[in-house]
C-alpha positions in Angstrom: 219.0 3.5 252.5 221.1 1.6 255.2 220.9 2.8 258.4 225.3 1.7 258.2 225.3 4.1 255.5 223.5 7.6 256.5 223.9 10.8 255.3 226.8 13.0 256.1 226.3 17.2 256.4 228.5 19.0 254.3 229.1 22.1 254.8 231.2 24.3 251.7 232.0 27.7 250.7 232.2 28.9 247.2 232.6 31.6 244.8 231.6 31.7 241.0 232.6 34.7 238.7 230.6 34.9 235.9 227.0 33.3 237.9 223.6 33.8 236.2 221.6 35.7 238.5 218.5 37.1 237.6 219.2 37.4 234.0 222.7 38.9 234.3 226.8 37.7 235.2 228.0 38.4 238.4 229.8 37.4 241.3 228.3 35.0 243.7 229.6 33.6 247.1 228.4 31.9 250.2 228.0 28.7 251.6 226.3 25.4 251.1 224.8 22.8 253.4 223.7 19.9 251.8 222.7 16.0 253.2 224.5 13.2 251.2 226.0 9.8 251.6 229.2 10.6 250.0 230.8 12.5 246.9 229.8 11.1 243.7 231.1 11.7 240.6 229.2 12.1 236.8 231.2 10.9 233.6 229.3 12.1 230.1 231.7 10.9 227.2 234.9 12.8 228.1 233.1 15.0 230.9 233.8 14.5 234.3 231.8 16.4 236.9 231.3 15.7 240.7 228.3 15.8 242.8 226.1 15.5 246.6 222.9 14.9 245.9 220.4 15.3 248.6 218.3 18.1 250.1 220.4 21.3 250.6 220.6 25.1 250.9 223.1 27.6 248.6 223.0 30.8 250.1 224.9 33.6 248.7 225.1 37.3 247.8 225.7 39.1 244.7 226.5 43.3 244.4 223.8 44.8 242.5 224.6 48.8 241.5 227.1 48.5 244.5 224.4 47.0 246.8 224.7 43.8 248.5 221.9 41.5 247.8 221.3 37.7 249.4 220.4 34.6 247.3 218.9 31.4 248.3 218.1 28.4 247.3 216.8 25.0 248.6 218.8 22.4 246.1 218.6 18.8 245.6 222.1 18.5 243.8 225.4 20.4 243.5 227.5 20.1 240.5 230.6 21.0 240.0 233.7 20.8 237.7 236.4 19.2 240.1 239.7 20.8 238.0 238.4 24.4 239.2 239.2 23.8 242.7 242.8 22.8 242.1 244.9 24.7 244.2 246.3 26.2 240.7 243.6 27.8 239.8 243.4 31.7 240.8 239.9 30.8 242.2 238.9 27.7 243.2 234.7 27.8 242.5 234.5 25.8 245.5 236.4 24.4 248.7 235.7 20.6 248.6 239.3 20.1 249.9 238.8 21.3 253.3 235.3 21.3 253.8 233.2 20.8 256.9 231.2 17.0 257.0 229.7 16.2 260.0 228.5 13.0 260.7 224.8 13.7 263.5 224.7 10.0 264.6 228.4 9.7 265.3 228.4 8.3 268.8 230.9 9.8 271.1 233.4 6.9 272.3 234.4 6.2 275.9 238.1 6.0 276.7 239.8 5.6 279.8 242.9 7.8 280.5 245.3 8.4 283.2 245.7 11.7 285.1 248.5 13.3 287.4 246.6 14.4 290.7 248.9 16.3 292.7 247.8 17.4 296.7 249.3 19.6 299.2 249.7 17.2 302.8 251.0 18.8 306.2 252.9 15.7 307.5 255.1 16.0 311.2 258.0 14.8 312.4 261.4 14.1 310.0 259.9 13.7 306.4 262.8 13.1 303.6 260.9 14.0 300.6 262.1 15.2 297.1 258.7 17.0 296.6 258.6 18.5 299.7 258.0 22.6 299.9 259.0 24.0 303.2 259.7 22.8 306.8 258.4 24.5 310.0 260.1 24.0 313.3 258.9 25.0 316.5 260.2 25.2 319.9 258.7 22.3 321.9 256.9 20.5 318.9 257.6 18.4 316.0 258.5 19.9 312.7 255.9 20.3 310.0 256.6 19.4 306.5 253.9 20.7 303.6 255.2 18.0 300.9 253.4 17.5 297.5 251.9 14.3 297.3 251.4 12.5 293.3 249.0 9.9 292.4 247.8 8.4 289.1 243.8 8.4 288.6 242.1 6.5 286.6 239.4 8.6 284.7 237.1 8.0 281.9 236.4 10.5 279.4 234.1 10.4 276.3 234.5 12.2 272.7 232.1 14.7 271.7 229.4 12.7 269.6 228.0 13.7 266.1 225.0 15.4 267.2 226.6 17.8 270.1 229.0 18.8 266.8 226.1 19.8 264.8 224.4 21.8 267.3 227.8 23.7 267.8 228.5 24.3 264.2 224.9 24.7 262.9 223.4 26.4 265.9 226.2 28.5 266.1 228.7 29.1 263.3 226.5 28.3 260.7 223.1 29.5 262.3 222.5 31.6 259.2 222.4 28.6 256.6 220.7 26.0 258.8 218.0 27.6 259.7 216.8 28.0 256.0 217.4 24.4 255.9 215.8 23.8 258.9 212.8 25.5 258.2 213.0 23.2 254.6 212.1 20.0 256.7 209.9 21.3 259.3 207.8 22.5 256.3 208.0 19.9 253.8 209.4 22.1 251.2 212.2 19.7 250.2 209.0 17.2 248.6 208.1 20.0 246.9 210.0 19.6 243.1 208.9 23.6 242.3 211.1 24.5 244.9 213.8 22.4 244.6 216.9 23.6 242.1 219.9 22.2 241.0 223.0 24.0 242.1 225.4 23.8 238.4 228.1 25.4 240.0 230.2 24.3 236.6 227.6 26.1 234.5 227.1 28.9 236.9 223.3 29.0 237.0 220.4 27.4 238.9 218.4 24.9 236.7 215.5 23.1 238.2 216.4 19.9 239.7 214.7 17.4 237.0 216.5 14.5 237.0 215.8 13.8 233.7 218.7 16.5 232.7 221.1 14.0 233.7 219.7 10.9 231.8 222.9 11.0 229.6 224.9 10.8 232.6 226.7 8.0 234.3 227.0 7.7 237.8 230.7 6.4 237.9 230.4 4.4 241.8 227.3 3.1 240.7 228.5 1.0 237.6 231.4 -1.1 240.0 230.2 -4.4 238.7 231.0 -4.7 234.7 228.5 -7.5 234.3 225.7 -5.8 235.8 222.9 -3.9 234.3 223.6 0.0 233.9 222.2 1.9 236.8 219.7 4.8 234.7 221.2 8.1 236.3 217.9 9.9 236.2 216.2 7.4 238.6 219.6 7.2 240.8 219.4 10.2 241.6 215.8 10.7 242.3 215.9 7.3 244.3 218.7 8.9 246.1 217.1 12.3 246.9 214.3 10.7 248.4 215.9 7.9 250.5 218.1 10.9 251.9 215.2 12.7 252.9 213.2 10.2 254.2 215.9 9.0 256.5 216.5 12.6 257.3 212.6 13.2 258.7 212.7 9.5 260.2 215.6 10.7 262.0 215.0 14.1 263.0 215.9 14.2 266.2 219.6 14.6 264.6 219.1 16.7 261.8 216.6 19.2 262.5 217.9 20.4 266.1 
């Protein structure tokens, strides 16, 4: 992968009526954090799905007999139907149109700006100033005049880079869902493929990620030249996977905080 194109964090919530959980339908909703370049979207015949591939967590919770029970998952893909998050629909399955994508090597950006300083000077004798506050005169001695003096200042000020916005909104907001994540890299889990699932949001079940499922698949931003030879989806999006976690542990030092 280009070091011009790394991955972005997205960060989404979702809710899915009707999930496959443990051998039954039921509600599920949480969150997902998942590592990938961009949106991508899967055309089969007349089926149109969209996609982030790259290592991830879904983390949910489902009422069982009334009781509240937490699901996780470490994924390697999310799919999902992109008509059921129109805002016409009663429930959008998932919020990809405001979602949260953070961007860990974004470099803050210096940027010189101009400030108002304002000071309080005791000046004596006959001051004729339009800012001035008050005069004191005393017997014997030349008045005093506190006046407000104004100055521009130069002052350079920088934007809060990539990586302090992840700390904030992992460390913080979204401590819950990163650490599974977190704890994914540290311990190689994500190379693991018997961990790894594939998040089918539009079939509302967890599959195992096996590429090999998506063989009659075409990755739509992947066939942009007509002449070319057809990109095989399976091995796109294994090759994809992996370059996303290998620049992930070769960079670490912005995605595992």
């Amino acid at each position: 992968m280009s070091e011009k194109n790394p991955p972005l964090l997205w960060v989404l919530d979702f809710i899915a009526p009707a999930f496959q959980v443990l051998g039954q339908k039921m509600t599920l909703s949480g969150d997902i954090l998942i590592a990938s370049r961009q949106l991508w979207s899967l055309l089969h015949e007349d089926t149109v799905r969209s996609a982030l591939i790259g290592p991830g967590v879904a983390k949910g919770r489902v009422s069982i007999k009334e009781n509240p029970v937490d699901i996780e998952f470490l994924v390697g893909v999310v799919v999902f139907d992109p008509t059921e998050m129109r805002p016409g629909e009663p429930i959008p399955l998932i919020n990809i149109l405001n979602p949260e994508v953070v961007d860990p090597l974004e470099q803050s950006t210096p940027e010189q700006v101009q400030r108002i300083a304002r000071t309080l000077a005791v000046k004596k004798g006959t001051v004729s100033d339009s800012e001035r506050l008050v005069t004191l005169r005393v017997k014997g001695a030349l008045p005093r005049t506190l006046v407000v003096e104004q100055t521009i200042v130069p002052q350079n000020i920088s934007f809060v880079s990539g990586l302090k916005k992840t700390r904030f909104l992992l460390g913080g907001q979204k401590h819950a869902l990163y650490t599974p994540f977190r704890e994914g890299l540290e311990r190689n889990r994500f190379s693991d493929p018997a961990r790894i699932w594939s998040f089918r949001i539009d079939k509302k079940k967890f599959e195992p990620f096996d590429s090999s499922l998506f063989k009659d698949w075409v990755i739509v931003e992947m066939q942009a030249e007509p002449d070319a030879a057809p990109v095989e989806t399976s091995a796109a999006i294994d090759d994809e996977y992996t370059s996303i976690l290998d620049y992930i542990v070769a960079n670490r030092e912005y995605f595992i905080l």
